[in-house]
N, CA, C and O atoms as CSV, one atom per row, in Angstrom:
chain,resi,resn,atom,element,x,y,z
A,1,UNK,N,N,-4.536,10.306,-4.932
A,1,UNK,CA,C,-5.810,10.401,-4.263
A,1,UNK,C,C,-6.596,11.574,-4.824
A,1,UNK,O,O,-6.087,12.485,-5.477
A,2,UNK,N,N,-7.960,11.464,-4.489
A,2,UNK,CA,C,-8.802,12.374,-5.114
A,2,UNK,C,C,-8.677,13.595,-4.388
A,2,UNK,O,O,-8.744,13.486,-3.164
A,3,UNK,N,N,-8.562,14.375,-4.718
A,3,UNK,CA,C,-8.538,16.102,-3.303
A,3,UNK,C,C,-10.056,16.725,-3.685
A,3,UNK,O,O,-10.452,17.782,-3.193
A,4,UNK,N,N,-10.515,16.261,-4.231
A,4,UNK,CA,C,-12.154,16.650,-4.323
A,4,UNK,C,C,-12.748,16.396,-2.511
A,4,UNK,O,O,-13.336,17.090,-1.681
A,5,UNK,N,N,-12.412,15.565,-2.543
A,5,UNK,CA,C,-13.002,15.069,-1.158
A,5,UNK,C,C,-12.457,15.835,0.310
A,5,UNK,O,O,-13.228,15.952,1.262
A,6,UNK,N,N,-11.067,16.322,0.359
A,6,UNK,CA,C,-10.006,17.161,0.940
A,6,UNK,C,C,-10.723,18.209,1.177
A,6,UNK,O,O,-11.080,18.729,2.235
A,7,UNK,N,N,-11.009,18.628,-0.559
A,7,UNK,CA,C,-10.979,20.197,-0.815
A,7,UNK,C,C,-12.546,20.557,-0.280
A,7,UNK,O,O,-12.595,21.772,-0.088
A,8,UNK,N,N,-13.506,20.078,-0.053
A,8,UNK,CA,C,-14.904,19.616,-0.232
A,8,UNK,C,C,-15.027,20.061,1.829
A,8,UNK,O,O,-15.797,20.759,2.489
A,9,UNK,N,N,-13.794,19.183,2.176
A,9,UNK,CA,C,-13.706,19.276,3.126
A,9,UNK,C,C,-13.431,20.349,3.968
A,9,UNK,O,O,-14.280,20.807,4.733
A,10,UNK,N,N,-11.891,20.932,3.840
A,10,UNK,CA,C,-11.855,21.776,3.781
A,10,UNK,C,C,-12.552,23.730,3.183
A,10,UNK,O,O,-12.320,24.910,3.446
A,11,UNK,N,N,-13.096,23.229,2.644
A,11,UNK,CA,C,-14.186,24.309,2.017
A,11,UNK,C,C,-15.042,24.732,3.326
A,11,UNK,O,O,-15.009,25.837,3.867
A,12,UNK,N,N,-15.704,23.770,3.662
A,12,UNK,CA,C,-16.654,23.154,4.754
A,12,UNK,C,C,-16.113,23.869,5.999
A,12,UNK,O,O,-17.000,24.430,6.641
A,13,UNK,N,N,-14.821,23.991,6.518
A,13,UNK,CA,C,-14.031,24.044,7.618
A,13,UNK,C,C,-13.720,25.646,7.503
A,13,UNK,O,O,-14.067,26.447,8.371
A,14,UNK,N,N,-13.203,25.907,6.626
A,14,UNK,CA,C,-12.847,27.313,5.630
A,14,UNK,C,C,-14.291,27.967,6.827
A,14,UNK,O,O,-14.329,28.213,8.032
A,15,UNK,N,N,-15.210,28.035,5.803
A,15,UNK,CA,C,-16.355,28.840,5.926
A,15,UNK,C,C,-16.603,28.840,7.420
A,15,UNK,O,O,-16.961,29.927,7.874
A,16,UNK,N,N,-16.453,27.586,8.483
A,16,UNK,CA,C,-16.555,27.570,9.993
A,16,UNK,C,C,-15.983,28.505,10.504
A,16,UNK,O,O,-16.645,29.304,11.167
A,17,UNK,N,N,-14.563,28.676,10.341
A,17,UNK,CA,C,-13.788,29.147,10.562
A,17,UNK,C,C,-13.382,30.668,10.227
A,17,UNK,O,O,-12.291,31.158,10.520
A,18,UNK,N,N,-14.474,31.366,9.538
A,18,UNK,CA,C,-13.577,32.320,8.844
A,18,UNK,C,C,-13.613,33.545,9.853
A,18,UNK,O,O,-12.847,34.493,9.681
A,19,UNK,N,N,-14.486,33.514,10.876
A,19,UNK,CA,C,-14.691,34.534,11.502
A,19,UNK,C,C,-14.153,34.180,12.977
A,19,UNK,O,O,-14.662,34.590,14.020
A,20,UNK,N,N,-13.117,33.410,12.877
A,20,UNK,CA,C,-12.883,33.034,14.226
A,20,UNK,C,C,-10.922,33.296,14.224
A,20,UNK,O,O,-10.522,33.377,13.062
A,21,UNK,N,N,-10.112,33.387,14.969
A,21,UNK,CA,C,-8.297,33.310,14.737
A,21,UNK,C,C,-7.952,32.007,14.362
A,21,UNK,O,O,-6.767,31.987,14.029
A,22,UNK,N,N,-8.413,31.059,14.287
A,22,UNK,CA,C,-8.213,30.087,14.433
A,22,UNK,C,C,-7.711,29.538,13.132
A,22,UNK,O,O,-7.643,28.321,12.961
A,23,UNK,N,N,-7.269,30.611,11.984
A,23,UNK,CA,C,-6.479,30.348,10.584
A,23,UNK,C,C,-5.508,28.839,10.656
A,23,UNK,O,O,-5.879,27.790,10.130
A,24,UNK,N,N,-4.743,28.938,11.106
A,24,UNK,CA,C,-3.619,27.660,11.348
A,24,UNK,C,C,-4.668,26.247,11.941
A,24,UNK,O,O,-4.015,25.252,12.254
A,25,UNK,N,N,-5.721,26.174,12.046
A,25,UNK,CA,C,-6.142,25.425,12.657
A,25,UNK,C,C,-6.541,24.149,11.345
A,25,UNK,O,O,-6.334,22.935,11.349
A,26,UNK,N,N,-7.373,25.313,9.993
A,26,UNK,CA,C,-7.676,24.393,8.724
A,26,UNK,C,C,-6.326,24.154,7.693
A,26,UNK,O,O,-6.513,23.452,6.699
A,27,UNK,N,N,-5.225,24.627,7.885
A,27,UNK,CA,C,-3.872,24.152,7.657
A,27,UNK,C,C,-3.590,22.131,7.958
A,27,UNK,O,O,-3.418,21.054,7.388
A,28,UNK,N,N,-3.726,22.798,9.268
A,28,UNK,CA,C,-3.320,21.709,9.980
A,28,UNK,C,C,-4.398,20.467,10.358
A,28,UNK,O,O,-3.929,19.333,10.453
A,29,UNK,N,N,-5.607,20.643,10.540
A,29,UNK,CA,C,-6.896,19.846,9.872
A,29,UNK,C,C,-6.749,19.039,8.742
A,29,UNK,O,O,-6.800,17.815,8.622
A,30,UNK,N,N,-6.470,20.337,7.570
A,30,UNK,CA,C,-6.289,19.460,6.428
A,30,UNK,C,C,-5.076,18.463,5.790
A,30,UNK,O,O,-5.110,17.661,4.856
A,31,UNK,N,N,-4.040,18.853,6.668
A,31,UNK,CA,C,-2.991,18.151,6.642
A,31,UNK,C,C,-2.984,16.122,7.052
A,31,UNK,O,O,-2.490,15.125,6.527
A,32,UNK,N,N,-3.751,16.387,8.131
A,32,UNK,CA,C,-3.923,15.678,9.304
A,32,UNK,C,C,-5.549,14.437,8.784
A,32,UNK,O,O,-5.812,13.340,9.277
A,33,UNK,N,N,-6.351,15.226,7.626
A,33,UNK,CA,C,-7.129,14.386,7.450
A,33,UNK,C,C,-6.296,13.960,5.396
A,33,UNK,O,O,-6.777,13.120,4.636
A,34,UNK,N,N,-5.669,14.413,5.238
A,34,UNK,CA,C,-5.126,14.020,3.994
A,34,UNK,C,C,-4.340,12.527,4.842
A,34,UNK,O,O,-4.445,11.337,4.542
A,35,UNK,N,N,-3.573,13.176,5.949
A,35,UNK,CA,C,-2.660,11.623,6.446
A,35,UNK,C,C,-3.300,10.384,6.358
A,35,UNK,O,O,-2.928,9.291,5.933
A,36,UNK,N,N,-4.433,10.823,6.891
A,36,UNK,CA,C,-5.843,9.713,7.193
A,36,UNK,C,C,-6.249,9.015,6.608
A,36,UNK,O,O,-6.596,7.892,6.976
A,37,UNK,N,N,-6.357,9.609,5.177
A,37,UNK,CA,C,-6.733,9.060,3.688
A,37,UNK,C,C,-5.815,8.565,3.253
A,37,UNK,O,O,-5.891,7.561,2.545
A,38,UNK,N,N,-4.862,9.065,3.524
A,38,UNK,CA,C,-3.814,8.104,2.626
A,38,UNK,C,C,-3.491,6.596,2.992
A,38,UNK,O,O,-3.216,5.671,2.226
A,39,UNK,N,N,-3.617,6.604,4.586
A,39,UNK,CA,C,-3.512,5.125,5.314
A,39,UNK,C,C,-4.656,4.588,4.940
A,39,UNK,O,O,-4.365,3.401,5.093
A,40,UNK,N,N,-5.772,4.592,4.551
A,40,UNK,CA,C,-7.136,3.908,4.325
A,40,UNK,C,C,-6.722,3.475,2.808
A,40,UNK,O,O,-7.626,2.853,2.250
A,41,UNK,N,N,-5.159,3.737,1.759
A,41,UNK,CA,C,-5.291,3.061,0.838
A,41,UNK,C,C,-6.409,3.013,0.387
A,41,UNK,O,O,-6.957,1.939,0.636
A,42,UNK,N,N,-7.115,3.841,-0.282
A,42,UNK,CA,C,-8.444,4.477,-0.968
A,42,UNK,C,C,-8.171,4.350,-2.497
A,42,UNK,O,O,-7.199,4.938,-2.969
A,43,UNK,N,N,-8.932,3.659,-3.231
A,43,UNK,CA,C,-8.980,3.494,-4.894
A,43,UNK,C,C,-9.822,4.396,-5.476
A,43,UNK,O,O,-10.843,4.573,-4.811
A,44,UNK,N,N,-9.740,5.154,-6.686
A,44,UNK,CA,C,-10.222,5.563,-7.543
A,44,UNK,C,C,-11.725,4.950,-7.593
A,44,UNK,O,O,-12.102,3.962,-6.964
A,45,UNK,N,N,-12.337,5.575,-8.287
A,45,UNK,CA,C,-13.758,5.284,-8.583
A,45,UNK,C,C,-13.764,4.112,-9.993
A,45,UNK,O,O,-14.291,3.011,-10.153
A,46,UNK,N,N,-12.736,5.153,-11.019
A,46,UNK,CA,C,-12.130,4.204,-12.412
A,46,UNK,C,C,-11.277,2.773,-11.945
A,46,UNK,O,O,-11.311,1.692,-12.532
A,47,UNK,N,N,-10.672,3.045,-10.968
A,47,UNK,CA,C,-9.789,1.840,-10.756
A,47,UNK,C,C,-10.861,0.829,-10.185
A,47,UNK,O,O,-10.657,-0.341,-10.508
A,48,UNK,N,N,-11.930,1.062,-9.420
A,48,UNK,CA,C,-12.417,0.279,-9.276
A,48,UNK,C,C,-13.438,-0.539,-10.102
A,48,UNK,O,O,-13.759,-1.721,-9.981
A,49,UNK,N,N,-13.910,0.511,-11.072
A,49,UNK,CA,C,-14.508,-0.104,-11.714
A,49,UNK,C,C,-14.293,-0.645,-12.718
A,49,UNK,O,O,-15.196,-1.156,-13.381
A,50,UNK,N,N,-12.708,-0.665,-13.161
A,50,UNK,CA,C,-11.903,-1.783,-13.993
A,50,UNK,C,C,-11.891,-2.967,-13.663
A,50,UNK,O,O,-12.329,-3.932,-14.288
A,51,UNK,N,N,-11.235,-2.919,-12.370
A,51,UNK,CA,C,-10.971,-4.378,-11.585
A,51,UNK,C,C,-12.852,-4.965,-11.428
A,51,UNK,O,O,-13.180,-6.148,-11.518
A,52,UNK,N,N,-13.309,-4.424,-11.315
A,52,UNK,CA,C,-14.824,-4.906,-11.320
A,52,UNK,C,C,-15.606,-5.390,-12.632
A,52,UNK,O,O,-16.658,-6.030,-12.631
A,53,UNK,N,N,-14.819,-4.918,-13.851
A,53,UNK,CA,C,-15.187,-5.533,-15.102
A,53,UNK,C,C,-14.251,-6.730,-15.299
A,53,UNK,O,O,-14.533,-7.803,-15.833
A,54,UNK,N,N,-12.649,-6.200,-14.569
A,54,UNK,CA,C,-11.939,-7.696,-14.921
A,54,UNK,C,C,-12.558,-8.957,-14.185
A,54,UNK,O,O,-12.365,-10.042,-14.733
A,55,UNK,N,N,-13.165,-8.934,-13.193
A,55,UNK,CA,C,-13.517,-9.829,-12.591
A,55,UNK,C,C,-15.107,-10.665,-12.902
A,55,UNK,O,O,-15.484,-11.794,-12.586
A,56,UNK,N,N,-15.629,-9.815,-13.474
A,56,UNK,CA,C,-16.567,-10.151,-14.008
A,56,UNK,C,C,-16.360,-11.339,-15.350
A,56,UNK,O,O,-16.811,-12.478,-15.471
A,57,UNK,N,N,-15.520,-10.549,-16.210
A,57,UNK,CA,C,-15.141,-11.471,-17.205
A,57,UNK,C,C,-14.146,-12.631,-16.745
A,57,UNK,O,O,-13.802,-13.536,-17.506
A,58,UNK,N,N,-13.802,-12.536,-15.682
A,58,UNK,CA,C,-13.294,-13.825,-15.128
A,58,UNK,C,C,-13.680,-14.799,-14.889
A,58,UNK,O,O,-13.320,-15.900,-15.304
A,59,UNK,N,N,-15.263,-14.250,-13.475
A,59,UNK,CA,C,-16.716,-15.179,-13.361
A,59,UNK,C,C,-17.313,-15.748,-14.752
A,59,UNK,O,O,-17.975,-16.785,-14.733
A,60,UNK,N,N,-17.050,-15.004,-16.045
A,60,UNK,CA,C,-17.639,-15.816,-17.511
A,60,UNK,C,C,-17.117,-17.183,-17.499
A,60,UNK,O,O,-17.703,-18.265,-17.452
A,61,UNK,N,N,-15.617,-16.814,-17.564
A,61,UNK,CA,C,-14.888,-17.846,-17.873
A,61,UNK,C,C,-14.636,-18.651,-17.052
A,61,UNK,O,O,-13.766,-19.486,-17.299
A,62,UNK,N,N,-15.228,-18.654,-15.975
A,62,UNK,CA,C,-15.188,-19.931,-14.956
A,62,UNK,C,C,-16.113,-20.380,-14.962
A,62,UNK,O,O,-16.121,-21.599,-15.133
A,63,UNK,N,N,-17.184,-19.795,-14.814
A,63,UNK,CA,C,-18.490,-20.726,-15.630
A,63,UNK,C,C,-18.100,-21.566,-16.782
A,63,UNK,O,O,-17.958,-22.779,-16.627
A,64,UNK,N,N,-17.877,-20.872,-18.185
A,64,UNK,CA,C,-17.398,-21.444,-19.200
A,64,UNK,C,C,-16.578,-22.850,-19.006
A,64,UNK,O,O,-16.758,-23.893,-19.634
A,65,UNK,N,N,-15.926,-22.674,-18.291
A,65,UNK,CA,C,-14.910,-23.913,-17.710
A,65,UNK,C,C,-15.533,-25.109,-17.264
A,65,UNK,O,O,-15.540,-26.271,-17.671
A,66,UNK,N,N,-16.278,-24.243,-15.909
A,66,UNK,CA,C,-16.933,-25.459,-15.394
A,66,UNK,C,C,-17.643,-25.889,-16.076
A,66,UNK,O,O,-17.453,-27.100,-16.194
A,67,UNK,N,N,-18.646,-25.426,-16.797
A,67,UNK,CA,C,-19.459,-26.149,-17.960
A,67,UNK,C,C,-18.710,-26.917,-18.670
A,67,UNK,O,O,-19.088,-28.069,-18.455
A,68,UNK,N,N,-17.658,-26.907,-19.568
A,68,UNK,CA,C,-17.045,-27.648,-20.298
A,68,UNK,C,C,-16.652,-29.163,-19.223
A,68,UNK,O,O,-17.189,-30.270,-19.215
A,69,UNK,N,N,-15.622,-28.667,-18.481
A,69,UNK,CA,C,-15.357,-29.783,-17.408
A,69,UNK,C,C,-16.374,-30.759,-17.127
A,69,UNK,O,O,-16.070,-31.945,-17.250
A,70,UNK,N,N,-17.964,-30.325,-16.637
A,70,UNK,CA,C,-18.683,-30.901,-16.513
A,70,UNK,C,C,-19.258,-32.092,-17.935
A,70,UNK,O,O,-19.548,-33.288,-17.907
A,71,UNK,N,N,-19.232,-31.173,-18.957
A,71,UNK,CA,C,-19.370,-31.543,-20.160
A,71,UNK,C,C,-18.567,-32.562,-20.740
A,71,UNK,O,O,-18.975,-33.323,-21.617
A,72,UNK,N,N,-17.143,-32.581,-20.129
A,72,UNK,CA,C,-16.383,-33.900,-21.024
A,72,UNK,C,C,-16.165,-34.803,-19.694
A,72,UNK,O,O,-15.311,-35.688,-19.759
A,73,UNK,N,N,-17.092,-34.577,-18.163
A,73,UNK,CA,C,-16.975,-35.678,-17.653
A,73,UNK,C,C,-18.088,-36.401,-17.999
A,73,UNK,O,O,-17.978,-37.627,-17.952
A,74,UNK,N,N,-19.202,-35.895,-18.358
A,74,UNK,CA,C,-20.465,-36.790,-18.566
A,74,UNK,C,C,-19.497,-37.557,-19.699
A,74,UNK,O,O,-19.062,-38.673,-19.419
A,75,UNK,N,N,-19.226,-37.045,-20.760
A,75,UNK,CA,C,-18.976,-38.084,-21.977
A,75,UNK,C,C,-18.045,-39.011,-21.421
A,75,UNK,O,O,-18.457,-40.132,-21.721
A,76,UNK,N,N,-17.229,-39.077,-20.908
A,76,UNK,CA,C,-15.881,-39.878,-20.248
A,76,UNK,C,C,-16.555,-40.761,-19.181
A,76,UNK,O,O,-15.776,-41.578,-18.690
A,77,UNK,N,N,-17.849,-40.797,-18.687
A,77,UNK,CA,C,-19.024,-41.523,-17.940
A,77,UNK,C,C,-19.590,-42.298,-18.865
A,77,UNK,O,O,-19.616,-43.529,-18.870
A,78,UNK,N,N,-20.054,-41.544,-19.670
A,78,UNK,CA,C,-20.940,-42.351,-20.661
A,78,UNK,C,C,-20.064,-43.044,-21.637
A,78,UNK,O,O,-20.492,-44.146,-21.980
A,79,UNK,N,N,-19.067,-42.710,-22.111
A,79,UNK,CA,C,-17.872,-43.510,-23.310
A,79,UNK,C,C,-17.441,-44.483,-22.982
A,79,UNK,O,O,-16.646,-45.082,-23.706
């Protein structure tokens, strides 16, 4: 997982916090929202935008297909 987003977070919480006892509090915050993220099964930005090119070139080739298909039923109509 990305910790940009964690750390971003925590940063955020950090600075709330700095003038208060409440140290153990962004420990355990950040612990507690890492758990969080991890159950939401969260993808990469790259991973997604792989699977988003594979699929694309998939949609080609199903077009491609269906065109053909379509293409040797007309002749198999007309023959």
């Amino acid at each position: 997982m990305d910790n940009r987003i964690l750390d971003e977070i925590s940063s955020k919480i950090r600075n709330l916090l700095s003038n208060t006892p409440a140290g153990d509090l962004e420990k355990n915050l950040r612990a507690l929202l890492a758990a969080q993220f991890a159950r939401l099964d969260l993808v990469t930005r790259e991973e997604f935008d792989v699977q988003r090119e594979v699929l694309l070139r998939a949609r080609e080739k199903i077009t491609q297909l269906e065109n053909r298909v379509a293409e040797l039923e007309r002749k198999k109509s007309t023959g």
